[in-house]
N, C-alpha and C positions, 0 to 999 in steps of 0.2 A: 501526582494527584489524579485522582480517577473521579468525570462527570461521566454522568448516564444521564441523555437526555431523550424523552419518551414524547414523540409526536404524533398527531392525531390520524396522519396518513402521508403516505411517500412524497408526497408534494411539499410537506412542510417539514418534512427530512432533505429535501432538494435546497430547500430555501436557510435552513438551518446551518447546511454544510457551507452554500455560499456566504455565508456570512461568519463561520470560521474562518474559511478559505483568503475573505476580504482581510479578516481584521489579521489574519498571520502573515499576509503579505505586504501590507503595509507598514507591519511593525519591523518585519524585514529590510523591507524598500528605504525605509526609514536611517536605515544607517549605512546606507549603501552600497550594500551588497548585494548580490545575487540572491535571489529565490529559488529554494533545489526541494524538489517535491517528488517523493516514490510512488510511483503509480501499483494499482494490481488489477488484476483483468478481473472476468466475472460478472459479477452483479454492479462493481464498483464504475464500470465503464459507462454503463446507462446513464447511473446517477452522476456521474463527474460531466458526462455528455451535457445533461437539463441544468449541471449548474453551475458551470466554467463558464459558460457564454453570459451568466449577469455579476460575473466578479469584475469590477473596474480596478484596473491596475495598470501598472506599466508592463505589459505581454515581454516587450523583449528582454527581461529581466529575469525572466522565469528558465527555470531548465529541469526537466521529467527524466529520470530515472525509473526503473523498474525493481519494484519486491523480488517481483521475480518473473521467468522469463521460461518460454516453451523454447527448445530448440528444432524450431522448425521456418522454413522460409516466411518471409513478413506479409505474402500474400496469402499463407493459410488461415484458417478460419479458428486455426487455435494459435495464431498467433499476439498477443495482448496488443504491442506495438502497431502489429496493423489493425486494431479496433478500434486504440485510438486518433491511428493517422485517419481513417475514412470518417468517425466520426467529432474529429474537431480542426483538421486544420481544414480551413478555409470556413468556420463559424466562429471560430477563434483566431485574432492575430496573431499565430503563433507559425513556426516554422518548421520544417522534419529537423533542421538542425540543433533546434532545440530538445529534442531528444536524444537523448544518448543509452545507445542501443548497445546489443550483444551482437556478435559476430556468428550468425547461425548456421556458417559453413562451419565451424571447426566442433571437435568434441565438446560433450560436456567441462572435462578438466582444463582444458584450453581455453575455452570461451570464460569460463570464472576466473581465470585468470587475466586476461582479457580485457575482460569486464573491472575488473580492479584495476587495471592501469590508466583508464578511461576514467574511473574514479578519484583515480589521483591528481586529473586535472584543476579537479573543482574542491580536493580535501586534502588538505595538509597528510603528508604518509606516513610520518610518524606519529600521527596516533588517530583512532574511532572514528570514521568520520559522522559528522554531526546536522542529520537531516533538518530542515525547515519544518516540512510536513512529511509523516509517511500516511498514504492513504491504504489501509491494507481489507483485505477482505477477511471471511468467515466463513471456512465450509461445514458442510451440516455434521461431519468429524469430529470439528473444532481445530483442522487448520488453519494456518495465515501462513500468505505468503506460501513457498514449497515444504513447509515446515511440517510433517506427519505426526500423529502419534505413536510415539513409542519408536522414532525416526534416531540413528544414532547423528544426524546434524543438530540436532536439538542439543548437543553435549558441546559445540563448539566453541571456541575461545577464542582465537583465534585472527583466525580470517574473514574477513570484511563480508567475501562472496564465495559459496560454494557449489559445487556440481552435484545434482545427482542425476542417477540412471536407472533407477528403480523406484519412480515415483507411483504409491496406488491407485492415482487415473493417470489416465491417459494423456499427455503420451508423457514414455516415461524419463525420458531428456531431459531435463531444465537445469536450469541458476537460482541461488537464491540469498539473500541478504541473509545474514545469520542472527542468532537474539542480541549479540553485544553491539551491533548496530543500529538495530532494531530500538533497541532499549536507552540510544545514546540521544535520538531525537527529541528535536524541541516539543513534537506533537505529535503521535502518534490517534488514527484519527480512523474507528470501526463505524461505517454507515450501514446499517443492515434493515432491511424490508422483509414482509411476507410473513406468513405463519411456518413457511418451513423449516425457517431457522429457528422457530421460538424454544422447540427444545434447547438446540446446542449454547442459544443465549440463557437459558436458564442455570444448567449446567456450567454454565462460567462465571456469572455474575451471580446467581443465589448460592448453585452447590458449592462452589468456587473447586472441580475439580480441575486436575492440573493436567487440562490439555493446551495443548500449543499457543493457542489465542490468549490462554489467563496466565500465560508466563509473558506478555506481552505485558511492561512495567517499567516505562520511562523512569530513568535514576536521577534525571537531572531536567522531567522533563512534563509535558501533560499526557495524562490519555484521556477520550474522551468517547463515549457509547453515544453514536446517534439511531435511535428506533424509532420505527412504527409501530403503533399500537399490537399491530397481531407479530411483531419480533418479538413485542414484551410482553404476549398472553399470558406467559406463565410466572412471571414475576409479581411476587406480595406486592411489591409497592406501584404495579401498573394498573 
């Protein structure tokens, strides 16, 4: 099921996401289980920043995962993991342990690999595992996550995490969840801001061409569009 929700400006896209964010984690917390949430860098980091800190939950219950991942030390500035360790622990009760990171000394094929057995801890290995929330971004492309157009990881089946080494920004290193995990999620969850994006949001949600982000299609799960007004300039029904 696909919502498109169109807000009057980023503050009430902040307020919007915390109140997914509340109502997914309690429904979770509810049956007592863990909370496993996919983080993405980018723009997503700001807005997870202004509205993590007014979700009321049980913190040590939660555990962040990454879409995907730069392989680069956790004190560079394109590292996701360290954007959001500076900007939420210690405004959030939460821990570095609570993330579960990639190993950014080894290769890319190493590190996905890796990265999967680390996954295994918190998902059953015999089959999909089956996220809480992914929070993914939207690049002006129509990326998510490392996922390119016209990328041959876009064709995977497979496996959970995969490496590339040839990504078209920089840098070109990373890890990245693939679409049948992607698409196994309870929620999968685009917050997008700005008029920069308003083309690439129109092109997915009017034209419905098939770049990476509108193959994003929970099977068993929600998706949900949260905009601001100048994400959704170009949309009839905005």
């Amino acid at each position: 099921m696909e919502t498109i929700l169109i807000e009057p400006r980023d503050g009430t896209v902040v307020s919007c996401l915390t109140d997914l964010l509340q109502t997914s984690a309690e429904e979770v917390l509810a049956d007592g289980d863990t909370f496993k949430v996919g983080l993405s860098g980018g723009s997503v980091v700001q807005l997870l920043a202004q509205s993590l800190p007014n979700v009321d939950t049980d913190w040590s219950k939660w555990y962040f995962f990454f879409c995907d991942e730069r392989l680069v030390p956790f004190d560079s500035n394109d590292s996701t993991y360290g954007e959001y360790r500076a900007k939420l622990i210690g405004k959030v009760p939460i821990t570095e342990d609570q993330f579960v990171k990639i190993n950014s000394d080894l290769s890319a094929e190493e590190a996905a690999k890796d990265y999967i057995k680390k996954m295994s801890v918190f998902f059953p290995p015999d089959r999909v595992p089956r996220f809480d929330v992914l929070l993914l971004g939207l690049g002006p492309d129509g990326h998510t996550c490392s996922l390119f157009p016209g990328h041959k990881l876009l064709n995977e089946t497979s496996l959970w995490v995969c490496p590339i080494n040839d990504s078209p920004k920089p840098p070109l290193c990373r890890i990245t969840l693939t679409l049948p995990v992607i698409n196994n999620a309870r929620k999968c969850i685009f917050a997008v801001v700005g008029s920069s994006k308003a083309d690439v949001v129109k092109r997915i949600l009017q034209d419905r061409e098939s770049l990476p982000a509108a193959r994003v299609q929970p099977q068993n799960g929600e998706l949900f569009w949260i905009l601001d007004e100048d994400a959704a300039k170009f949309l009839d029904a905005a």
